[in-house]
C-alpha positions, -999 to 999 in steps of 0.1 A, spaced: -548 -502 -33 -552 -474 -58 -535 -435 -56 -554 -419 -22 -570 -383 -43 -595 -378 -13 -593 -374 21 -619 -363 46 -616 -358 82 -645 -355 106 -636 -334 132 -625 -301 133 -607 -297 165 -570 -296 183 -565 -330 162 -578 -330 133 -572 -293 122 -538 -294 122 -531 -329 114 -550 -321 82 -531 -288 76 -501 -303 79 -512 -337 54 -524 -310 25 -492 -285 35 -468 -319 23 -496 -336 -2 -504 -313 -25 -512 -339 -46 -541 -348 -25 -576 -333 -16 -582 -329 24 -617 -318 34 -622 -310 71 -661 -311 85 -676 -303 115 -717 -299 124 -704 -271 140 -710 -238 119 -692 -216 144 -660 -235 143 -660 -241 101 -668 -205 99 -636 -198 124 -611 -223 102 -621 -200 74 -615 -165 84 -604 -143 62 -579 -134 89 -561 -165 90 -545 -156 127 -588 -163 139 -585 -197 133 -597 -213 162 -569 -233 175 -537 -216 186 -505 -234 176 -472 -215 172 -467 -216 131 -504 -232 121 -515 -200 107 -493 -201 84 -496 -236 69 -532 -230 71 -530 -196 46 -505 -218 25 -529 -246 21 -560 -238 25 -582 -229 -9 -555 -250 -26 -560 -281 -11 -572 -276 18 -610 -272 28 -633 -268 57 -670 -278 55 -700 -285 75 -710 -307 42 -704 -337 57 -717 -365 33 -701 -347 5 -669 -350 17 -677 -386 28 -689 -396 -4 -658 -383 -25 -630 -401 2 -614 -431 -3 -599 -424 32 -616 -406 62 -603 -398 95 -622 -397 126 -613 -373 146 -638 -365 170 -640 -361 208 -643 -391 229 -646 -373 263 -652 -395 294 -690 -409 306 -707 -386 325 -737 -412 328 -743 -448 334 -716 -479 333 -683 -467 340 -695 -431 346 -660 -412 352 -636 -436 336 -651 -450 305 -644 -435 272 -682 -423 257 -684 -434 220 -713 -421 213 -696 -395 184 -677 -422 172 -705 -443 163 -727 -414 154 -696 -411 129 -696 -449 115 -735 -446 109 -727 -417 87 -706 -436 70 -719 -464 62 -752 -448 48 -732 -423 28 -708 -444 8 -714 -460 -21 -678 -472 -30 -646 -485 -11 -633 -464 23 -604 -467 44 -616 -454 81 -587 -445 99 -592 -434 137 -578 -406 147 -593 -400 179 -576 -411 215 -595 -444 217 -603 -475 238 -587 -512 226 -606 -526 203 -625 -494 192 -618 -509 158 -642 -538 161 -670 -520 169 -669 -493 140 -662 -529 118 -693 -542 130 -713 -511 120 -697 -508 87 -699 -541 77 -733 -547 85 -750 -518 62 -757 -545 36 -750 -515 9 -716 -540 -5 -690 -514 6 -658 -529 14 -644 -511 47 -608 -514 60 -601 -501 96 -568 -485 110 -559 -476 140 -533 -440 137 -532 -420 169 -517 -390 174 -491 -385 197 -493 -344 199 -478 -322 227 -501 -289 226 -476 -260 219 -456 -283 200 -484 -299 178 -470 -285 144 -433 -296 148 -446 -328 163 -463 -336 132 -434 -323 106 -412 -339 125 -430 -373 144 -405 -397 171 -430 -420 155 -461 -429 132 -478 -458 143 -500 -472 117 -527 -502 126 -540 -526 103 -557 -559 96 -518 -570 84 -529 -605 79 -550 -598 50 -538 -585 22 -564 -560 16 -555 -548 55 -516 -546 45 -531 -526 11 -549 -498 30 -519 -500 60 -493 -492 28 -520 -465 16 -517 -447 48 -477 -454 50 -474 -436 13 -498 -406 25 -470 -400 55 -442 -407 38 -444 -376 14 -426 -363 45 -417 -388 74 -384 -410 68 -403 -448 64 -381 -456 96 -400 -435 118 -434 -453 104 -443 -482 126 -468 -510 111 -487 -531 144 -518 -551 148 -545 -524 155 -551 -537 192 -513 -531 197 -513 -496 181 -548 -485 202 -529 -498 234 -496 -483 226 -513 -449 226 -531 -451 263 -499 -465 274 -474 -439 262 -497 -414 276 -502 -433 313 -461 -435 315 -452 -401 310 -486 -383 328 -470 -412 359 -437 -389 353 -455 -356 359 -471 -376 397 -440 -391 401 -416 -360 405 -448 -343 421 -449 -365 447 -412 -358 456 -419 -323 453 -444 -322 486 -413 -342 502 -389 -317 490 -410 -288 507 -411 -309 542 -370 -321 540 -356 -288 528 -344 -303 493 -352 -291 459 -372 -309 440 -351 -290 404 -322 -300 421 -338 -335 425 -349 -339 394 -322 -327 377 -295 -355 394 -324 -379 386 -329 -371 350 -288 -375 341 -293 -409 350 -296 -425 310 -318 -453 317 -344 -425 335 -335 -390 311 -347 -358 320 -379 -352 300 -414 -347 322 -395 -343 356 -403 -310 358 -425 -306 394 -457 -280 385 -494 -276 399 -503 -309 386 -510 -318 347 -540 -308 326 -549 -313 292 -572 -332 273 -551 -365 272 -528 -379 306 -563 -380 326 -588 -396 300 -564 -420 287 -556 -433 321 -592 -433 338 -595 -453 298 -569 -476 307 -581 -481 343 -617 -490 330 -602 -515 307 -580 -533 335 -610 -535 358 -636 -549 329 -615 -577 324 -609 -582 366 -573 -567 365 -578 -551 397 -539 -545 410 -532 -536 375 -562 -505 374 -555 -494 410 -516 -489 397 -526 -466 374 -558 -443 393 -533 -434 416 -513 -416 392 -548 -393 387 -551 -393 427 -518 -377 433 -522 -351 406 -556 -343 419 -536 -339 453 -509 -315 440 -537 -294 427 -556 -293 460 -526 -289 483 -516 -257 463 -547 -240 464 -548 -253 504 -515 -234 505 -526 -205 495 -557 -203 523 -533 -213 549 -506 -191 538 -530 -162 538 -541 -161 571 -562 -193 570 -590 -172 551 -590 -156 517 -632 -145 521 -637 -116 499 -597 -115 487 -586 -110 452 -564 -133 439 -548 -129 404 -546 -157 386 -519 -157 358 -527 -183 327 -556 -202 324 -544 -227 295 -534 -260 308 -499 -251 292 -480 -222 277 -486 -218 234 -518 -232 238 -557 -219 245 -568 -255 250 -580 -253 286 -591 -289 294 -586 -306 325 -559 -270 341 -550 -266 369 -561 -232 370 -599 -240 369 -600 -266 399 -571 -241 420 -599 -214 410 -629 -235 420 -612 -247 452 -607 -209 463 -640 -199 453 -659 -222 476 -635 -203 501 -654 -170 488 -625 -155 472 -628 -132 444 -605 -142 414 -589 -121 386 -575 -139 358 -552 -131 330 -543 -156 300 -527 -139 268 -546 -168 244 -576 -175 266 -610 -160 266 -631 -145 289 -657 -169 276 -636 -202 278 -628 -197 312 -672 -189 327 -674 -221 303 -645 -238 321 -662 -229 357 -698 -234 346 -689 -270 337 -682 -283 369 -713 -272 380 -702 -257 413 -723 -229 417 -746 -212 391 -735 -193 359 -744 -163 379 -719 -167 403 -692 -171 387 -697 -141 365 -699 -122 397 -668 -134 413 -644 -142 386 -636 -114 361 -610 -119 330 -586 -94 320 -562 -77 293 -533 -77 313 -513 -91 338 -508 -59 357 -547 -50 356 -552 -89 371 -527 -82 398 -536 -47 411 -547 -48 444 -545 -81 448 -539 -95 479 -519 -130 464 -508 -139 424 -506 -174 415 -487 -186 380 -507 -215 368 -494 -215 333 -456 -210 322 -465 -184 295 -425 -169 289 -438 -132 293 -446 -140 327 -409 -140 332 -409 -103 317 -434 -86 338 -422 -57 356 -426 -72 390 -418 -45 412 -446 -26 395 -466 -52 401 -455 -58 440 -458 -18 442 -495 -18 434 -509 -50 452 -516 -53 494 -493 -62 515 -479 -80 526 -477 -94 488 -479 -132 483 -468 -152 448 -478 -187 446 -459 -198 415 -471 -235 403 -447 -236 377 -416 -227 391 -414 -198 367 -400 -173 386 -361 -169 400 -370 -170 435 -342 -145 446 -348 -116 422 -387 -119 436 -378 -123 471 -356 -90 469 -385 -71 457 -405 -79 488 -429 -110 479 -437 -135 498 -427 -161 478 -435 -201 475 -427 -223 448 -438 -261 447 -411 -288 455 -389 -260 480 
């Protein structure tokens, strides 16, 4: 397999952005071109001001200014950048049916194979298609049988590389990776060729131990699966949290004896409002789809309930706060603090805060919300998606603002739904001095050192205690 020159990437989002920064930032050897259909988002990558970029992640700024105009180029040409590749990475969303068979668990494919059509009438020489995007076993086959099938000669290798990205972490998980996991055809030796191609791309900065060659069914499955374990973490210490609250244990205390076991360890035990992001809940309801398509009924019901009890936490915590406030919180401001499904992030898919905030506007609350990386437009967008009530609604009873102290003024209850660290610096008896009383703090994120709050004068309640 010849020197890789040219790569493209279709997809300009929380994948493929920085995963593309960070391949030019260590290749500088090599050509990355990033497209999108999207204008508004190209035009973002290529601000002038490079801290505009549309995807926060601490320290991607600055690869992006190293990088970018070097090496490093985002374009809504997308047939150029096809054309000149001998590699391309798909990287485009694959969000969950909305419609027809498996509506609500199915992975929709529709951009993927919008993607392999582009392809295939594009190129006129060699590509190796490597798929980036969080998808379904045996993904591969399909985008095979559209390539192969152009007629146009083009020989077309497939691999299977998915990213295993934390958001807020997403730059030092790529510099420095647990893992690469590379799939390939390995039984041919053009497959093992364009496997190796991809090897030497990552190897310009990842240790060839920590690159991991499989079958690409085994690498596909490994990626649902690592994400299904640790989102079953997340329920699992959840669950114990509503126990904790009943028993009088703590579920930090709980999860810390529980974690120092070595054959357990300690990572995602920590009890919150339930995860979000775009990931834990589409790659299970993926994985659930898959076990019930091939009859696996035991197997799929295992894993839903993992996506039943974190639906649950979420619901029982907004429920807490109705109950907690007198059983009615009609025409009561409540601040909400963070929107973004996790701190050093403004990716807002599937947070907490939007389904807490929809649950206590059917109650006819009013909501304030604060989130230093959010916008005021992301979170109507947010709202608007589920559909709940119209666009006009939501503008009237939810308002976003500049600061946590303007959110929380006059409010009758604050609830942390994100663990942004300056939440922990907030004057708080300022706060507690301007809001009703008697002054309730719902903290889903167990934030907040209960005693220090508690003196101030807050009603206080934190999951899991």
């Amino acid at each position: 397999m010849k020197q890789i020159k040219n790569i493209c990437c279709i997809g300009a989002g929380y994948v493929g952005g920085p995963t593309m920064a960070i391949i030019a930032q260590k290749c500088p050897h090599i050509n990355v071109t990033v497209v999108d259909i999207n204008e508004k988002r190209i035009a973002a990558w290529n601000d002038e001001d490079v801290e505009n970029i549309p995807i926060y992640e601490p320290g991607l700024s600055d690869i992006v200014k190293e990088a970018r105009g070097r090496n490093l180029f985002f374009s809504t040409e997308v047939d150029e950048a096809i054309d000149k590749a001998e590699m391309i990475f798909i990287s485009v969303n694959t969000p969950t049916k909305t419609y027809g068979m498996g509506k609500g668990m199915a992975a929709d494919l529709k951009y993927i194979e919008l993607c392999a059509r582009q392809i295939a009438k594009v190129a006129k020489t060699d590509k190796i298609v490597v798929e980036k995007s969080t998808l379904p076993v045996r993904t591969a086959q399909a985008l095979k049988d559209i390539l192969e099938n152009t007629g146009n000669g083009v020989n077309f290798q497939i691999l299977s590389n998915p990213e295993f990205l934390a958001e807020g972490t997403a730059v030092e998980d790529l510099l420095s990776p647990d893992r690469v996991l590379i799939g390939g055809d390995i039984d041919t030796q053009k497959g093992k060729e364009a496997v190796n191609a991809l090897v030497d791309v990552y190897s310009n900065w990842v240790s060839r131990d920590h690159i991991l060659t499989t079958n690409v069914w085994s690498s596909e499955l490994s990626k649902l699966t690592a994400n299904a374990f640790l989102a079953q973490r997340v329920s699992s210490i959840n669950a114990m949290s509503e126990l904790c609250e009943k028993t009088g244990a703590d579920v930090n205390e709980v999860a810390k004896a529980v974690g120092m076991d070595t054959r357990i360890g300690s990572k995602f035990l920590q009890s919150s409002v339930g995860f979000g992001g775009s990931c834990f809940q589409k790659d299970i309801l993926n994985l659930v789809y898959i076990a019930k398509s091939f009859g696996l009924n035991e197997v799929a019901d295992y894993w839903e309930q993992v996506i039943i009890l974190n639906d649950h936490q979420k619901k029982r915590f907004a429920a807490n706060i109705v109950k907690t406030l007198y059983n009615t919180v009609s025409g009561k401001k409540i601040a909400i603090l963070g929107w973004a499904f996790k701190k050093d992030t403004n990716d807002t898919r599937e947070s907490a805060a939007i389904y807490v905030s929809d649950y206590l506007l059917n109650e006819q609350a009013e909501i304030v919300v604060y989130d230093p990386k959010v916008t005021a437009e992301q979170i109507y967008a947010d709202l608007d998606y589920l559909g709940t009530r119209t666009e006009a609604e939501n503008r009237f009873l939810v308002k976003a603002v500049d600061s946590a102290e303007e959110a929380c003024r006059d409010a009758h209850a604050i609830a942390v739904l994100t663990e942004w660290d300056e939440f922990n610096e907030l004057n708080w008896e300022e706060i507690y001095r301007n809001m009703l009383k008697p002054a309730f703090l719902f903290d889903g994120r167990r934030l907040l050192n209960r005693k220090a709050i508690e003196r101030i004068g807050f009603d206080f309640y934190a999951i899991g205690k």
